[in-house]
C-alpha positions in Angstrom: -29.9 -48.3 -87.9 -31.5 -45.3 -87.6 -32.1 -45.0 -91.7 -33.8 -48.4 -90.8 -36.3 -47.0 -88.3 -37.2 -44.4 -90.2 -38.5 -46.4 -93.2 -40.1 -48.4 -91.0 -42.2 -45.5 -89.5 -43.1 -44.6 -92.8 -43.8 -48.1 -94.2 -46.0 -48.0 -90.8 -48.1 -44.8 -91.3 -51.8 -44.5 -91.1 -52.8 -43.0 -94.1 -56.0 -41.9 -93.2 -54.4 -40.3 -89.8 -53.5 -36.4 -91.4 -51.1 -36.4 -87.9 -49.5 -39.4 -88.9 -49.4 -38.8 -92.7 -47.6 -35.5 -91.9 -45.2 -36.9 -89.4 -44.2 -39.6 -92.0 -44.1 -37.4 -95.1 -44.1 -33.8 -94.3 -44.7 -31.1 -96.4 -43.7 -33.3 -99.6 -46.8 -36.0 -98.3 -49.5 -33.4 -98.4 -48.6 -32.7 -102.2 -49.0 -36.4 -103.1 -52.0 -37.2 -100.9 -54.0 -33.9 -102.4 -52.5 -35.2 -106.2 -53.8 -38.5 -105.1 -57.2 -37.7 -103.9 -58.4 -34.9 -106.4 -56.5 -37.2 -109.4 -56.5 -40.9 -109.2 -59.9 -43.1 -108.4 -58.2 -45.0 -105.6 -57.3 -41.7 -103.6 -61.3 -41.2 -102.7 -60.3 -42.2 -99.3 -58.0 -40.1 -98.4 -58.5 -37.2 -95.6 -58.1 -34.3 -98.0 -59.6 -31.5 -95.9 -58.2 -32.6 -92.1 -54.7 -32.6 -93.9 -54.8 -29.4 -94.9 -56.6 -28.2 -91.6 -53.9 -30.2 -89.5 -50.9 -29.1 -91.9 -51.5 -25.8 -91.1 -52.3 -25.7 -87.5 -48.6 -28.0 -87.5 -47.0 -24.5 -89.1 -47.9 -23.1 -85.0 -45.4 -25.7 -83.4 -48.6 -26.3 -81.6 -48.7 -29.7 -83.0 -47.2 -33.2 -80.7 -43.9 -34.6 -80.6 -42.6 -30.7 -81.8 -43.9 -31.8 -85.1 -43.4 -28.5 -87.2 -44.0 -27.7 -90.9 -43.0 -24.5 -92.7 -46.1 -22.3 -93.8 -44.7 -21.2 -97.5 -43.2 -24.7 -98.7 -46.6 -26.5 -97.6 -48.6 -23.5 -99.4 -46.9 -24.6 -102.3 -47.3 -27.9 -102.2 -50.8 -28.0 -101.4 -51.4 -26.2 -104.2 -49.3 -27.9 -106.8 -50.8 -30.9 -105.2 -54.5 -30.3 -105.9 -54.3 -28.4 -109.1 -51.7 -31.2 -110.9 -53.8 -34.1 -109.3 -57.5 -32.7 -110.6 -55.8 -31.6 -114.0 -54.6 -35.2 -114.5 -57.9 -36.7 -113.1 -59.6 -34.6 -116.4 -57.5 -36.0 -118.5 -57.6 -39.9 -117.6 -61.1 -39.1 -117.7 -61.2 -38.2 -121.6 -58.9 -40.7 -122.7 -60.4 -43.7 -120.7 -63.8 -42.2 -120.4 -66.8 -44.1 -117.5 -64.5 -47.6 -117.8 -62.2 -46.0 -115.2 -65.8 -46.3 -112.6 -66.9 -49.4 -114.2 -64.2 -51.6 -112.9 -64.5 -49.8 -109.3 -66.9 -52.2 -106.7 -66.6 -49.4 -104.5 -70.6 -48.0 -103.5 -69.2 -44.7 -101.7 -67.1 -43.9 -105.5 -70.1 -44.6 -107.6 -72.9 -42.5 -105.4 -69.7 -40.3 -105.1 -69.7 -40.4 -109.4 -73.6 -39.9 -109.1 -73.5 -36.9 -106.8 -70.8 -35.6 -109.3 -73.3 -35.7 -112.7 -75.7 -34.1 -110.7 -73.6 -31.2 -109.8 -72.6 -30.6 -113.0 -76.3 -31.1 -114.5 -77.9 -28.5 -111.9 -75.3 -26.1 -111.3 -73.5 -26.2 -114.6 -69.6 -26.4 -115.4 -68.3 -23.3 -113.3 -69.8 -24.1 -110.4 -70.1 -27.7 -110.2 -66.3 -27.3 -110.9 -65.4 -25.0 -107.5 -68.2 -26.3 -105.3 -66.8 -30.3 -106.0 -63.6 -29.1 -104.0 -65.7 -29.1 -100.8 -67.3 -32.5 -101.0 -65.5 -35.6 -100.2 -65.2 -38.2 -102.9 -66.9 -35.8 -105.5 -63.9 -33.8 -105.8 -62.3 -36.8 -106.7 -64.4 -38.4 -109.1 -65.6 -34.7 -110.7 -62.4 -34.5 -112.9 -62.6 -37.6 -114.6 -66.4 -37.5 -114.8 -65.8 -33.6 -116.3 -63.1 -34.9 -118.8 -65.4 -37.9 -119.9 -68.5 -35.7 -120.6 -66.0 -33.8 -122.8 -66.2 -30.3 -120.4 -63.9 -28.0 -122.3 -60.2 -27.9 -121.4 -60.4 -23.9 -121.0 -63.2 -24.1 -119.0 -62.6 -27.3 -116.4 -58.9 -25.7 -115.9 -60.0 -22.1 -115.1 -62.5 -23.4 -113.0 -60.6 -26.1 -111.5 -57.8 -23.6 -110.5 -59.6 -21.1 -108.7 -61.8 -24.0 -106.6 -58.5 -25.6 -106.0 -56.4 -22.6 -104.9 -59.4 -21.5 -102.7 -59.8 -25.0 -101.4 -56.2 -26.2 -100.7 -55.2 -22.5 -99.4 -57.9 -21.6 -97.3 -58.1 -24.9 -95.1 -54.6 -24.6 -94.5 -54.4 -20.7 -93.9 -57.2 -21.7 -91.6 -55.7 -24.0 -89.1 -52.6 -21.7 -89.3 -54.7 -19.0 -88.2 -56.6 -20.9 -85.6 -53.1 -22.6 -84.1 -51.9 -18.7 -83.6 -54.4 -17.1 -82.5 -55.9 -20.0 -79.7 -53.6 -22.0 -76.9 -53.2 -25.5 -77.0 -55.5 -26.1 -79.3 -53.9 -29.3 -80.4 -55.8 -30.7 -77.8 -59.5 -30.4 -79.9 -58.3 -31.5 -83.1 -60.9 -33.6 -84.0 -63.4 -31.9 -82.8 -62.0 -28.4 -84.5 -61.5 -30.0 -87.6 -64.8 -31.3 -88.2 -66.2 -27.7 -87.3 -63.9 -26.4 -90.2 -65.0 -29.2 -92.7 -68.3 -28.4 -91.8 -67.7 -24.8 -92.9 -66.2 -25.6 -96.0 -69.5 -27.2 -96.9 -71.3 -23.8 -97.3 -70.9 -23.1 -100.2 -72.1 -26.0 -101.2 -75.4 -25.5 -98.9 -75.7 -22.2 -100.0 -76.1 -23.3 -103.8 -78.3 -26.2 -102.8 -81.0 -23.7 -100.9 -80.8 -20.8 -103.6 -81.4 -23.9 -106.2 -84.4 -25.1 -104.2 -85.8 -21.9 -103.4 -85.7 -21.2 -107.4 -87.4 -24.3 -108.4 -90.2 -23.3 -105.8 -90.2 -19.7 -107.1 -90.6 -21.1 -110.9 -93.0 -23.5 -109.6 -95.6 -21.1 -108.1 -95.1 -19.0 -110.9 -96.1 -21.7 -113.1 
């Protein structure tokens, strides 16, 4: 009976809810959301950066129902989540190429796919590659757009790693931080976790102005 309820609280789960999400799947579901949203084309919806946020906040015991996660196992597998799911996201990318966004009718994954050429065109392969982890949808269609425009292995990998690692780590170090360090703050979730996905944008704003304050340089020059 109580095997029974169980799956039926899973089968149940609200998958883009990060509180319900990790009270279904635990630790374990943040490794296959992340490998789901940064790898396959029909994970573009899922709530990467409030998981991570949430997940670690959850490490407090600050979290409902005494909901609580341990910090090192979810480290792990937010990590191994994000860097296997991007890696594989290259890779269907190269062998299947832009029929993988063809056969999507979805308009947020192909301005998602457009935002993602562009970053690579203005900002080149390093960056494009780290700043991708901070944007919705773009991180998830960057690594098979990356693999179809034949980016080098070496390169997408190295770079892919160290956005992924600061990405996936620093959101959830963050709401582990914030959940010790401020009393019930379970109570502004929301709220606190759009301030923190606002932040993780900045580095993405920061490229964006020092790009368009270059183009204006070159064009007075000129």
């Amino acid at each position: 009976m109580t095997t029974a309820m169980h799956l039926s609280s899973q089968l149940a789960v609200n998958v883009l809810d990060a509180r319900s999400l990790l009270s279904a799947f635990g630790v374990l579901g943040v490794g296959m959301v992340l490998f789901a949203e940064t790898g396959l084309l029909i994970g573009f919806f899922l709530p990467g950066d409030s998981l991570l946020f949430t997940a670690g906040l959850l490490c407090t015991g600050t979290g409902d129902h005494g909901l609580k996660l341990s910090l090192g196992p979810l480290l792990v597998a937010a990590a191994a989540g994000a860097l296997a799911g991007s890696q594989c996201g290259y890779l269907l990318g190269r062998r299947a190429g832009g029929a993988l966004l063809a056969h999507s009718r979805s308009p947020r994954l192909h301005d998602g796919a457009k935002r993602a050429e562009d970053l690579l065109e203005r900002y080149g392969q390093a960056k494009a590659i780290v700043l991708a982890r901070f944007v919705p949808v773009v991180r998830t269609v960057l690594n098979p757009m990356a693999g179809a425009l034949r980016v080098p292995v070496r390169t997408f990998t190295l770079w892919q790693v160290t956005g992924g690692l600061v990405w996936s780590l620093g959101l959830t170090l963050a709401g582990y931080a914030l959940g010790s360090s401020v009393p019930n703050v379970d109570r502004y979730l929301l709220p606190t976790v759009a301030v923190i996905v606002a932040l993780s944008l900045i580095p993405l704003a920061s490229e964006v102005y020092r790009s368009h304050r270059s183009a204006k340089a070159k064009k007075a020059r000129g």
